[in-house]
C-alpha positions as CSV (number, residue, x, y, z in Angstrom):
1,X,-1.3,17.0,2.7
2,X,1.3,18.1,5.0
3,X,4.7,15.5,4.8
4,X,4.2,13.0,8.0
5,X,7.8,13.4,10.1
6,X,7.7,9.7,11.1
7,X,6.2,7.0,8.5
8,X,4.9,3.9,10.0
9,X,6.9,0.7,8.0
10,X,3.6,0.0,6.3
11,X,0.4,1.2,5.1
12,X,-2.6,-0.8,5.6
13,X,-6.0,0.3,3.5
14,X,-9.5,-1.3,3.0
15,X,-11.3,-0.7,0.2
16,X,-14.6,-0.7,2.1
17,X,-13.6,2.5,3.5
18,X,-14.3,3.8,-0.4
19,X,-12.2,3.3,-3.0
20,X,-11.8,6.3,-4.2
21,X,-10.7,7.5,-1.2
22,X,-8.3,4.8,-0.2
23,X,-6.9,5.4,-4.0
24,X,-6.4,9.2,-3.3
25,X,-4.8,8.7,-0.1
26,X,-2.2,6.0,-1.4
27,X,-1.6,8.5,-4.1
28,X,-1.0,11.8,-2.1
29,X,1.3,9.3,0.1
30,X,3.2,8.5,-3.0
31,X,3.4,12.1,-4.1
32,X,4.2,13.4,-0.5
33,X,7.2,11.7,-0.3
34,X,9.0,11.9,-3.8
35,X,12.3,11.2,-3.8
36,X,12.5,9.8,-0.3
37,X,11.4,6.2,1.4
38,X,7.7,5.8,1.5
39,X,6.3,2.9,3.2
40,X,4.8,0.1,1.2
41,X,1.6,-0.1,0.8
42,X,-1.1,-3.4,1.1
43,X,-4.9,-2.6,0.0
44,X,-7.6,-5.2,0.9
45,X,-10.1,-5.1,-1.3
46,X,-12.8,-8.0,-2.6
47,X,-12.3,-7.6,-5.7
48,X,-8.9,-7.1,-6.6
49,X,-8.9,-7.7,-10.5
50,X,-11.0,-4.3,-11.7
51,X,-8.7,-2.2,-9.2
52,X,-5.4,-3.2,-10.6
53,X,-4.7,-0.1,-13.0
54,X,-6.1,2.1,-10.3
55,X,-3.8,0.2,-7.6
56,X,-0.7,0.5,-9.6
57,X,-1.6,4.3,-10.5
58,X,-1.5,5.0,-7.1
59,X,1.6,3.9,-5.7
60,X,0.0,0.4,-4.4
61,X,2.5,-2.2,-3.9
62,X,0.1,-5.2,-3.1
63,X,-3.8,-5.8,-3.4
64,X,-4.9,-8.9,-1.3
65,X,-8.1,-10.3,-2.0
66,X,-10.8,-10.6,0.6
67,X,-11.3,-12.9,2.2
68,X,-7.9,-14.0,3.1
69,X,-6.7,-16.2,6.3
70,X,-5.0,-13.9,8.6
71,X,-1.4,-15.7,8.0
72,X,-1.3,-14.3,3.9
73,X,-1.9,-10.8,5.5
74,X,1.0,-11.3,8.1
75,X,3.2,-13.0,5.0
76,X,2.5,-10.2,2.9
77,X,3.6,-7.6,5.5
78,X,6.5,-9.3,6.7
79,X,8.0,-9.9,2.8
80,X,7.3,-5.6,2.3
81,X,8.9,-4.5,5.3
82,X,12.0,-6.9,5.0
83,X,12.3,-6.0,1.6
84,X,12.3,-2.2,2.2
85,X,14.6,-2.3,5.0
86,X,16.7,-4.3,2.8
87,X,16.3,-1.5,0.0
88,X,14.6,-4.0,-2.0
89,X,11.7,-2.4,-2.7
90,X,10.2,1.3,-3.8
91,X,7.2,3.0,-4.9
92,X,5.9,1.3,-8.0
């Protein structure tokens, strides 16, 4: 995976796209940009508890369980990208 010049302020993944796939991603994200700011990172997934070693493994900073009303989604990525522009937060 070739480094991404400009990172969007969040990364947004659904586990119905495949988790193993989503995982990998997250991961090569995490990996990609060692040592620099990465964006944070919110999977979706419907069952969050069996993922949570995988999650963490792969540089997730947040799994929100499905289904969720939209405003926890909007909390959840307001909170990351305050606390990353605030240097408050880094891949786990």
């Amino acid at each position: 995976m070739r480094p991404c010049p400009a990172l969007p302020c969040i990364f947004l993944a659904d586990t119905a796209l495949g988790e193993a796939q989503v995982f990998d991603y997250c991961g090569r994200l995490r990996r990609s940009r060692a040592g620099e700011q990465s964006p944070p990172i919110i999977v979706l997934t419907e069952h969050p508890e069996p993922l949570l070693v995988k999650a963490r493994e792969a540089g997730v900073n947040l799994l929100l369980s499905k289904p969720h009303k939209p405003y926890d989604l909007l909390h959840a990525v307001q909170d990351l990208v305050v606390r990353r522009k605030s240097g408050g937060i880094a891949a786990p």
